[in-house]
BAROMI-173682 format. One record per residue (C-alpha): x negated, z, y negated. Coordinates in Angstrom, 2 decimals, decimal comma. Example, Ala and Ser with C-alpha at 12.3 -4.5 7.8 and 13.67 -1.06 7.14 Angstrom:
<rs>
@east->-12,30 up->7,80 north->4,50;
@east->-13,67 up->7,14 north->1,06;
</rs>
This chain:
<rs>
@east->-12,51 up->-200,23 north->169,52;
@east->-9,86 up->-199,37 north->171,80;
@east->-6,83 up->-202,33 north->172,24;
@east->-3,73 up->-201,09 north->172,44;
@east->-2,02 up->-200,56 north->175,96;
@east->0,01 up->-203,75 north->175,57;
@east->-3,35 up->-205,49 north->175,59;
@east->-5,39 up->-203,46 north->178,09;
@east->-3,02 up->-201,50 north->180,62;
@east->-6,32 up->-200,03 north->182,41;
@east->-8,11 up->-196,55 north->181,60;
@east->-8,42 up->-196,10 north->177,72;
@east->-11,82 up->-198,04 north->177,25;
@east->-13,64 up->-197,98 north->174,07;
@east->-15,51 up->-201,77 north->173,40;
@east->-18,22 up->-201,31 north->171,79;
@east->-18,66 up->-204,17 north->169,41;
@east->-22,28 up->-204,08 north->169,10;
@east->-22,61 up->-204,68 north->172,88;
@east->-22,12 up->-208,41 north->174,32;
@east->-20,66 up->-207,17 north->177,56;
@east->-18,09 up->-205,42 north->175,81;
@east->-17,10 up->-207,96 north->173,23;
@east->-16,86 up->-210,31 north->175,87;
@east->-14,44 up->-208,37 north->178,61;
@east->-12,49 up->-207,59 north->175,00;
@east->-12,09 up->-211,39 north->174,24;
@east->-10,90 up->-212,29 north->177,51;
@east->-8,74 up->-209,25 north->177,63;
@east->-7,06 up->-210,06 north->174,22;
@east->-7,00 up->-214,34 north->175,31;
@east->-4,96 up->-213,10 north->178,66;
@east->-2,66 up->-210,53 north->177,41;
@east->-2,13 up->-211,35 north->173,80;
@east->2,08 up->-211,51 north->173,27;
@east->2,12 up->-212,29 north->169,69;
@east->0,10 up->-214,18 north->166,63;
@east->-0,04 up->-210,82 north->165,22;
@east->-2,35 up->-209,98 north->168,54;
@east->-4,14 up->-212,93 north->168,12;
@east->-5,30 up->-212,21 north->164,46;
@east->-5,98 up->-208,56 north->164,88;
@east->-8,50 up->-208,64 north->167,63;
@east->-11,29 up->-211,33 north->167,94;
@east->-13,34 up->-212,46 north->164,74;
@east->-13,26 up->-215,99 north->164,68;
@east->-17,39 up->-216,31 north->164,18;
@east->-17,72 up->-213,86 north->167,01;
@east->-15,58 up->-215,86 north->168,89;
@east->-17,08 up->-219,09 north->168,51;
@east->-20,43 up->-217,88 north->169,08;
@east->-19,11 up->-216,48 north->172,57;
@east->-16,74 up->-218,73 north->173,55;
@east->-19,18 up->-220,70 north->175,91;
@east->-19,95 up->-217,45 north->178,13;
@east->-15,80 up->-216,43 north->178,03;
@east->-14,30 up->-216,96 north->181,03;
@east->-10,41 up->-216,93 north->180,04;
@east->-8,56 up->-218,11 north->182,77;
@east->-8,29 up->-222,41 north->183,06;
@east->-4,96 up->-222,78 north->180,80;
@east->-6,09 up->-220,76 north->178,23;
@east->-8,81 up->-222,03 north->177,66;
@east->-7,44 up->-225,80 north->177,93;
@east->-5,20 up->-224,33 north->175,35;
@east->-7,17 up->-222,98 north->172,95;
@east->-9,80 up->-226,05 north->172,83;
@east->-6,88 up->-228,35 north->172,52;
@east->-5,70 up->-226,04 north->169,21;
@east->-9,41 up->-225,07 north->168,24;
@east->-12,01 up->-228,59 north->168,72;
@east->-15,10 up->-227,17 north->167,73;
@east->-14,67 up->-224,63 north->170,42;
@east->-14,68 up->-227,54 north->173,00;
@east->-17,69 up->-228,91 north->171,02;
@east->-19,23 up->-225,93 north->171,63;
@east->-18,54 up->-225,57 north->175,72;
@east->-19,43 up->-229,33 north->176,02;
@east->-22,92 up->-228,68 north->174,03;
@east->-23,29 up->-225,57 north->176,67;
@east->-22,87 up->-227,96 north->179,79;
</rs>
């Protein structure tokens, strides 16, 4: 998969989804730049996401943000610590 520029402003890079590595530098990519809902729905799969969201490393706010909106992610980080 290759996000569009708005999303990843570096070298055209191709995620491969069946890679970890990949999905996760996508995740955080999308969770930093996203500038719409529309981003936001296109990009991560919510199962994928909460599977990974423990090993994500979005920056502070987002995160913050996104447990606060999303609980069982934060159930999921405080099960990881």
């Amino acid at each position: 998969m290759i996000l569009p520029r708005h999303l990843d402003r570096g070298p055209h890079y191709a995620y491969g989804l069946a890679d970890d590595a990949d999905v996760l530098l996508m995740y955080e990519r999308v969770i930093r730049e996203a500038q719409t809902p529309e981003d936001l729905h296109a990009h991560p799969d919510a199962d994928v996401l909460r599977s990974h969201w423990r090993t994500l490393f979005p920056p502070c706010p987002a995160r913050a943000a996104w447990e606060a909106r999303f609980p069982e992610l934060a159930s999921a980080s405080a099960a990881a610590a």
